[in-house]
GULUMNU-400941 format. One record per atom (N, C-alpha, C, O): atom name; residue number from 1; x negated, y, z; residue in three letters. Coordinates in Angstrom, 1 decimal. Example, Ala and Ser with C-alpha at 12.3 -4.5 7.8 and 13.67 -1.06 7.14 Angstrom:
residues 2
NUDREN   atome   num       c1       c2       c3   residu
NUDREN       N     1    -13.2     -5.7      7.8      ALA
NUDREN      CA     1    -12.3     -4.5      7.8      ALA
NUDREN       C     1    -13.2     -3.3      7.8      ALA
NUDREN       O     1    -14.2     -3.3      8.5      ALA
NUDREN       N     2    -12.8     -2.2      7.1      SER
NUDREN      CA     2    -13.7     -1.1      7.1      SER
NUDREN       C     2    -12.9      0.0      7.9      SER
NUDREN       O     2    -13.4      1.1      8.0      SER
end
This chain:
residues 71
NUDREN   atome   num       c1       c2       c3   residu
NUDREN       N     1      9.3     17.4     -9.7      UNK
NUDREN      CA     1     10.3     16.3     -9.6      UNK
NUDREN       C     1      9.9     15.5     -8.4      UNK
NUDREN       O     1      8.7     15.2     -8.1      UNK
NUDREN       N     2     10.8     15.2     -7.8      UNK
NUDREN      CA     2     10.7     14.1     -6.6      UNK
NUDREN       C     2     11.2     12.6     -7.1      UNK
NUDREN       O     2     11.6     11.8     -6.2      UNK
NUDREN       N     3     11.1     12.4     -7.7      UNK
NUDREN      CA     3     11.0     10.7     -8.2      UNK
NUDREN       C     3      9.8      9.7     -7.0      UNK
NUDREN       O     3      9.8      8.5     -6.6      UNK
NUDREN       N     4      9.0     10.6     -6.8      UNK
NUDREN      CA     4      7.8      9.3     -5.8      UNK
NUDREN       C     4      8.6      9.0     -5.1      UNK
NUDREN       O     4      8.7      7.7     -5.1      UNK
NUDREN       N     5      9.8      9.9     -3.9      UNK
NUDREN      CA     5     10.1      9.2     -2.8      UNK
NUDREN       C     5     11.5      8.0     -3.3      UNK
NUDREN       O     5     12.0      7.3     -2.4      UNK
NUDREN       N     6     12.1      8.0     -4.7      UNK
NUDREN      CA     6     12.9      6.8     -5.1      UNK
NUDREN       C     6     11.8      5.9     -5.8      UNK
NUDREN       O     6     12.4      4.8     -5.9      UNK
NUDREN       N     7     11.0      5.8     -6.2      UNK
NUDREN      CA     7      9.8      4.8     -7.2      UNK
NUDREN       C     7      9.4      4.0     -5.8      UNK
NUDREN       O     7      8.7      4.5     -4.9      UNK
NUDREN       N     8     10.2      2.3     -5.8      UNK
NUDREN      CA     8      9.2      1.8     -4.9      UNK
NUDREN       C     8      8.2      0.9     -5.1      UNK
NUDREN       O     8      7.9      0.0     -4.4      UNK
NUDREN       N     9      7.6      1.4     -6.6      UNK
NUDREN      CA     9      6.5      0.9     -7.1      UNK
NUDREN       C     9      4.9      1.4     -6.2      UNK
NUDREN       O     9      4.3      2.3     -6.7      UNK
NUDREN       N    10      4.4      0.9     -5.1      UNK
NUDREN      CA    10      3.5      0.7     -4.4      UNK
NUDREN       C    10      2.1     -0.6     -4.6      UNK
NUDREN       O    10      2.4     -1.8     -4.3      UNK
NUDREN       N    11      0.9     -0.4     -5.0      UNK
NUDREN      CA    11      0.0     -1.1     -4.9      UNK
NUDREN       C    11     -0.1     -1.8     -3.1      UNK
NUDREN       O    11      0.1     -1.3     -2.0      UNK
NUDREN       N    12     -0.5     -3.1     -3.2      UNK
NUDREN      CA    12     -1.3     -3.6     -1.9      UNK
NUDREN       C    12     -2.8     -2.7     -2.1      UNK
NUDREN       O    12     -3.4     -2.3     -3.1      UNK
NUDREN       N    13     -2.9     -2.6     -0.5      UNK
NUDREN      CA    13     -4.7     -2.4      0.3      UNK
NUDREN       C    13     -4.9     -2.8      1.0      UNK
NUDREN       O    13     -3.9     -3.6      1.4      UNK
NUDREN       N    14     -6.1     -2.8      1.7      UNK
NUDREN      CA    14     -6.3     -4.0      2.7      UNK
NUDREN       C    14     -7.7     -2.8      2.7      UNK
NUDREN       O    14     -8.5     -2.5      1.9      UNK
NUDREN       N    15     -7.4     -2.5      4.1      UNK
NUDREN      CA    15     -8.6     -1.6      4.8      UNK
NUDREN       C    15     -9.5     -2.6      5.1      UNK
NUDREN       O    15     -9.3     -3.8      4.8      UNK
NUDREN       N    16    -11.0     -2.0      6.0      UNK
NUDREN      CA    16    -12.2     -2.7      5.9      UNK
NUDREN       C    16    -12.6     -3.5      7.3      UNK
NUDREN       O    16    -13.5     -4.4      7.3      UNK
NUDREN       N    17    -12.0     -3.1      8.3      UNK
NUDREN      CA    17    -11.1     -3.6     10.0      UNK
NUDREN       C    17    -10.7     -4.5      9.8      UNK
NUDREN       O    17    -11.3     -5.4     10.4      UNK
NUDREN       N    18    -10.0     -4.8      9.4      UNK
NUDREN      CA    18     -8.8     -6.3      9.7      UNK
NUDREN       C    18     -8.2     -6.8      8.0      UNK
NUDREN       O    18     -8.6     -6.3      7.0      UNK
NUDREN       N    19     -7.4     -7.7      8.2      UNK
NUDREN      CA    19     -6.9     -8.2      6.7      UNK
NUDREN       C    19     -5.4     -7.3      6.7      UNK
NUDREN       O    19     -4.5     -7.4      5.8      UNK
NUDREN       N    20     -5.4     -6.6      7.6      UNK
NUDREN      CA    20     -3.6     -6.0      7.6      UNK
NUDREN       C    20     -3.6     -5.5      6.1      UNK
NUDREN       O    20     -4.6     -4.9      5.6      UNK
NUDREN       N    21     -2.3     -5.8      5.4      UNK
NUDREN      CA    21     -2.2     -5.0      4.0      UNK
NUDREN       C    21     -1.1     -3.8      4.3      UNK
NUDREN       O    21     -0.1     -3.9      5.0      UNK
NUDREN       N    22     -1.6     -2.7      3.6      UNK
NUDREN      CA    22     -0.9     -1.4      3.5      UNK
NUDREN       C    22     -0.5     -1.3      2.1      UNK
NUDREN       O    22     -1.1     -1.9      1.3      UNK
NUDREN       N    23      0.6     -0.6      1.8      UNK
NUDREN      CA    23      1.1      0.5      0.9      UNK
NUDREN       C    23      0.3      1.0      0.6      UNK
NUDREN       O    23     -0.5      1.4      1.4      UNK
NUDREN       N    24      0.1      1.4     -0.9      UNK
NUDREN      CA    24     -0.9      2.7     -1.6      UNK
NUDREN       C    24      0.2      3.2     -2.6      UNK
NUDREN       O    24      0.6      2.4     -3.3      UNK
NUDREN       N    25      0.6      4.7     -2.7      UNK
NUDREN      CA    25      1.1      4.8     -3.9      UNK
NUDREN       C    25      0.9      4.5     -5.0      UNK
NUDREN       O    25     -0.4      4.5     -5.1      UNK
NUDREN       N    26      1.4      4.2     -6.2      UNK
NUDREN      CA    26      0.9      3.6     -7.9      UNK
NUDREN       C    26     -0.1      4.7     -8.2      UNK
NUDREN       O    26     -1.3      4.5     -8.4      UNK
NUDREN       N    27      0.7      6.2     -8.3      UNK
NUDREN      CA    27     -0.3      7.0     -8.6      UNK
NUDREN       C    27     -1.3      7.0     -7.8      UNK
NUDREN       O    27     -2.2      7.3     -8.7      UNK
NUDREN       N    28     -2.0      6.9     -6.6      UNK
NUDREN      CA    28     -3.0      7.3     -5.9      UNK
NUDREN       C    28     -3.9      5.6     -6.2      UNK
NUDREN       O    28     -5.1      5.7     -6.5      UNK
NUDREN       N    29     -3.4      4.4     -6.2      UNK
NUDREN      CA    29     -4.0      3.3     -6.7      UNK
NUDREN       C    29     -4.5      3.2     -7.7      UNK
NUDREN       O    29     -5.4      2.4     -7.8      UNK
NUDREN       N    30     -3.9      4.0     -9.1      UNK
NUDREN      CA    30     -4.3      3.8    -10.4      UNK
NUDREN       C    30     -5.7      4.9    -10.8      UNK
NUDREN       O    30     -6.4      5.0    -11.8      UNK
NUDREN       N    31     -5.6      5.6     -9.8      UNK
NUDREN      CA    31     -7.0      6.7     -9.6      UNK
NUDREN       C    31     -8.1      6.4     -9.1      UNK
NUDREN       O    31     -8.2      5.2     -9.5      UNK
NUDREN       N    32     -9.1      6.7     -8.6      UNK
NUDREN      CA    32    -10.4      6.3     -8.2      UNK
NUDREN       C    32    -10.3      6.6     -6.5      UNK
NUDREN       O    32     -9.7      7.5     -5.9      UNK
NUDREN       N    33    -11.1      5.7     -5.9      UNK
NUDREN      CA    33    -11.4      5.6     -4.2      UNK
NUDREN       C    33    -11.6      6.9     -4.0      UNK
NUDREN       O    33    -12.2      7.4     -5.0      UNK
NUDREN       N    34    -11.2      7.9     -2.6      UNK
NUDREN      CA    34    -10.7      7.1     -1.9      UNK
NUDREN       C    34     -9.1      6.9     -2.1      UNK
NUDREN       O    34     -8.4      7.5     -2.9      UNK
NUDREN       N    35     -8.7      5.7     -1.2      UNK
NUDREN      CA    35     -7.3      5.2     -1.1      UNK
NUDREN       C    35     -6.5      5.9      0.2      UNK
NUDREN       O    35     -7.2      5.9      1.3      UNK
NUDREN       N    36     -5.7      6.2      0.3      UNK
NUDREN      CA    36     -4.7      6.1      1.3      UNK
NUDREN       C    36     -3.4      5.3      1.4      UNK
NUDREN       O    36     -2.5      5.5      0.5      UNK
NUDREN       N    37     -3.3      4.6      2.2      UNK
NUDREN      CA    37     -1.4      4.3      2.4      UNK
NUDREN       C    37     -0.9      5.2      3.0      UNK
NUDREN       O    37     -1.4      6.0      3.8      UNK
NUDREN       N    38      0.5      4.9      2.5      UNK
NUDREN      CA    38      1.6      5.7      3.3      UNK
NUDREN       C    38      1.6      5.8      4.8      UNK
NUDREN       O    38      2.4      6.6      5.3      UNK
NUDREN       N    39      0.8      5.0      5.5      UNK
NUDREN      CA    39      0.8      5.4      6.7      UNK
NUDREN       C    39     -0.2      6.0      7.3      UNK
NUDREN       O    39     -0.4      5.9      8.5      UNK
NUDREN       N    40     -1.1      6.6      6.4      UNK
NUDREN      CA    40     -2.3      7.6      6.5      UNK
NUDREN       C    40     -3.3      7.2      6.6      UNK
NUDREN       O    40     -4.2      8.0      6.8      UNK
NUDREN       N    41     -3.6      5.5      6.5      UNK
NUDREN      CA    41     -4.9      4.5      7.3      UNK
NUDREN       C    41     -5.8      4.6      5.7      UNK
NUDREN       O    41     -5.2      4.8      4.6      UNK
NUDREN       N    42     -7.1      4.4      5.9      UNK
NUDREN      CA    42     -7.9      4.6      4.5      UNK
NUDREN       C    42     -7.8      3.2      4.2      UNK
NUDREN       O    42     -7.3      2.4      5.1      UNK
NUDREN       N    43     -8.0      2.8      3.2      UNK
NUDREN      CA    43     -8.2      1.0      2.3      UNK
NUDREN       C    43     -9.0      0.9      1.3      UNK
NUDREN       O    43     -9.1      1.5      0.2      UNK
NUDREN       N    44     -9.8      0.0      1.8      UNK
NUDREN      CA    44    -11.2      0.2      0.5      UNK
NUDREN       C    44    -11.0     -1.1     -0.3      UNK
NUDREN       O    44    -12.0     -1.8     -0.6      UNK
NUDREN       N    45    -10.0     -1.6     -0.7      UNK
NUDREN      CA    45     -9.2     -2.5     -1.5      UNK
NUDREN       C    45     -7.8     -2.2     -1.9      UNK
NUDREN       O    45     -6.9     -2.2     -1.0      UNK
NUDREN       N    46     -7.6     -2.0     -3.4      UNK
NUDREN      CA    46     -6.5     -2.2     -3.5      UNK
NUDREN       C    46     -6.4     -2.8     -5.1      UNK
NUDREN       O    46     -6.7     -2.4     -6.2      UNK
NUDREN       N    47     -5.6     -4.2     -4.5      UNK
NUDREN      CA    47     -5.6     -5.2     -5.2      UNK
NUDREN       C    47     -3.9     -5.9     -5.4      UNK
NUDREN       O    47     -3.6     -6.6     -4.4      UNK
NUDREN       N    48     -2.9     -5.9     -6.5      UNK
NUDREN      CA    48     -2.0     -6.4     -6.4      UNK
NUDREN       C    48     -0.6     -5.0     -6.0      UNK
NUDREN       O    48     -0.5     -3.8     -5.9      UNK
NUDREN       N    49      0.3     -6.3     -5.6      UNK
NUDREN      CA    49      1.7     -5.2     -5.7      UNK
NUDREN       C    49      2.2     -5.4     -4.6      UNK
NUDREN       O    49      2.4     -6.5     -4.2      UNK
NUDREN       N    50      2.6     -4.3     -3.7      UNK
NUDREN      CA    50      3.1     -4.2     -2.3      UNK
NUDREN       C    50      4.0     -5.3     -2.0      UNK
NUDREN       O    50      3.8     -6.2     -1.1      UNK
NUDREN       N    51      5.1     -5.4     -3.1      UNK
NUDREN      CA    51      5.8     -6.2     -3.0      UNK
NUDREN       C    51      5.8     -7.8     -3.2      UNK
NUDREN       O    51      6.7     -8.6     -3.4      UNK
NUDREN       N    52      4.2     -8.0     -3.3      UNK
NUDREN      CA    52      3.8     -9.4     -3.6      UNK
NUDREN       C    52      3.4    -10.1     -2.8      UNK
NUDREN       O    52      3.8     -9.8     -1.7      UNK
NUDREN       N    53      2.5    -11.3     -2.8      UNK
NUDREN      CA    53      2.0    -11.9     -1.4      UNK
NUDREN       C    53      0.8    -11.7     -0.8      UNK
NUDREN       O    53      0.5    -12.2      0.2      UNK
NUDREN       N    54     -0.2    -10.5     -2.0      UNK
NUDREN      CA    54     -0.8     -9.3     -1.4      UNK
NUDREN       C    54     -0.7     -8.5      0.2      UNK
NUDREN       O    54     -1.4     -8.5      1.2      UNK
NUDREN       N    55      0.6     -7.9     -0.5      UNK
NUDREN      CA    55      1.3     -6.7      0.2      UNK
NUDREN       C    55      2.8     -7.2      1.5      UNK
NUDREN       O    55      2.5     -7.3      2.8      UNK
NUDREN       N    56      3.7     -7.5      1.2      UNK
NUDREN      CA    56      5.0     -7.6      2.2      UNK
NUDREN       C    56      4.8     -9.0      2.5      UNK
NUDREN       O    56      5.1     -9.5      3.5      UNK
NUDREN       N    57      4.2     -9.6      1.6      UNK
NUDREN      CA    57      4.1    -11.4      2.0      UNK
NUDREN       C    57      2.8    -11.8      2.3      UNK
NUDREN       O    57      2.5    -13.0      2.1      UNK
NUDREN       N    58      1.9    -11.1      2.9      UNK
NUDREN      CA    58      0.5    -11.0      3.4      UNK
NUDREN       C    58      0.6    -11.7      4.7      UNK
NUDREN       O    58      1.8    -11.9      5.1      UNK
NUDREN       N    59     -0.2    -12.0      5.4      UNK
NUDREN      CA    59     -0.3    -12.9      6.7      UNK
NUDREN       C    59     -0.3    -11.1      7.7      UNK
NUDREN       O    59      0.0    -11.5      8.9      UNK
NUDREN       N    60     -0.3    -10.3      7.7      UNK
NUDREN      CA    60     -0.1     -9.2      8.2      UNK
NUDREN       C    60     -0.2     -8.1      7.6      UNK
NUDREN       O    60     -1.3     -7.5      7.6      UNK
NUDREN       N    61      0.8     -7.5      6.9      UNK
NUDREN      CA    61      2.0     -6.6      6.6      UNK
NUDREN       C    61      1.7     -4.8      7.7      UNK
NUDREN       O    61      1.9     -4.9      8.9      UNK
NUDREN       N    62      1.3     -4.0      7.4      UNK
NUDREN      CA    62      1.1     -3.0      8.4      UNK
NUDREN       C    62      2.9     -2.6      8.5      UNK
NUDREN       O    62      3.6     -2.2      7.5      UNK
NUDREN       N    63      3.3     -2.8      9.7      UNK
NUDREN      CA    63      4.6     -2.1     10.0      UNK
NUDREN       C    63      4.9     -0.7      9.7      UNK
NUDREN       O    63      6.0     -0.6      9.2      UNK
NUDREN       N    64      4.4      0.3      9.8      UNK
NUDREN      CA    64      4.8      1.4      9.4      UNK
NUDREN       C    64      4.4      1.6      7.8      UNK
NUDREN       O    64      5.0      2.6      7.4      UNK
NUDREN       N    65      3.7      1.1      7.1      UNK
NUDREN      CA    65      4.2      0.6      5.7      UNK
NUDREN       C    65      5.0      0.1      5.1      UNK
NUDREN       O    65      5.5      0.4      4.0      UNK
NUDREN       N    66      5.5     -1.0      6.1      UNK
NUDREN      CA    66      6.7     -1.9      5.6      UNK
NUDREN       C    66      8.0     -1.4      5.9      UNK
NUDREN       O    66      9.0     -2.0      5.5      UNK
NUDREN       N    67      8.1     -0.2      6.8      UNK
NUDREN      CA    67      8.8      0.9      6.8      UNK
NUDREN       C    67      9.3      1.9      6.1      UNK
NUDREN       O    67     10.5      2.2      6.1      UNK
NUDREN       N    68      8.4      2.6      5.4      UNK
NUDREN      CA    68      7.7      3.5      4.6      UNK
NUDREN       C    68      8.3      3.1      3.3      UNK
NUDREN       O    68      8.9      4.0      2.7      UNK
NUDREN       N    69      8.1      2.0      2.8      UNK
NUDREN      CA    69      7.2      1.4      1.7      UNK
NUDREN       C    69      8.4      0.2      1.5      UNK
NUDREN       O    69      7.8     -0.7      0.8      UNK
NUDREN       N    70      9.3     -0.2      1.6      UNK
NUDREN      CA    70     10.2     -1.3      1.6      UNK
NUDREN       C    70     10.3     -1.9      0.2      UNK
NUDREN       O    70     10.6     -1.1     -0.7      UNK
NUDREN       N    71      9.9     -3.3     -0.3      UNK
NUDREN      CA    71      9.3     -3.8     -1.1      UNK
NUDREN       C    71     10.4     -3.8     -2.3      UNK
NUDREN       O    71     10.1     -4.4     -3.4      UNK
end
């Protein structure tokens, strides 16, 4: 089943570089480190919901997440 690419249920991450927050899929967030977002960057936090002030409402939002990933 292809349901992931309609589910835009997405965890916030925030890699270990900068505060930029990324996309993580639910399934890959609800698993154990490591993390990926959808834009292939690793995140050694993932805390909250993409669509929160985490994730799309964060002081920086990774663009090709918020592409990806539309809240």
């Amino acid at each position: 089943m292809l349901g992931v690419m309609t589910n835009p249920a997405h965890a916030a991450g925030r890699d270990q570089e900068s505060e930029r927050a990324h996309a993580v899929p639910r399934e890959a967030a609800d698993g154990p480190p490591p993390w990926v977002a959808v834009c292939g960057s690793p995140v050694a936090v993932v805390q909250g919901s993409w669509a929160g002030r985490r994730g799309l409402g964060s002081a920086a939002p990774c663009p090709e997440c918020a592409r990806r990933a539309p809240g």
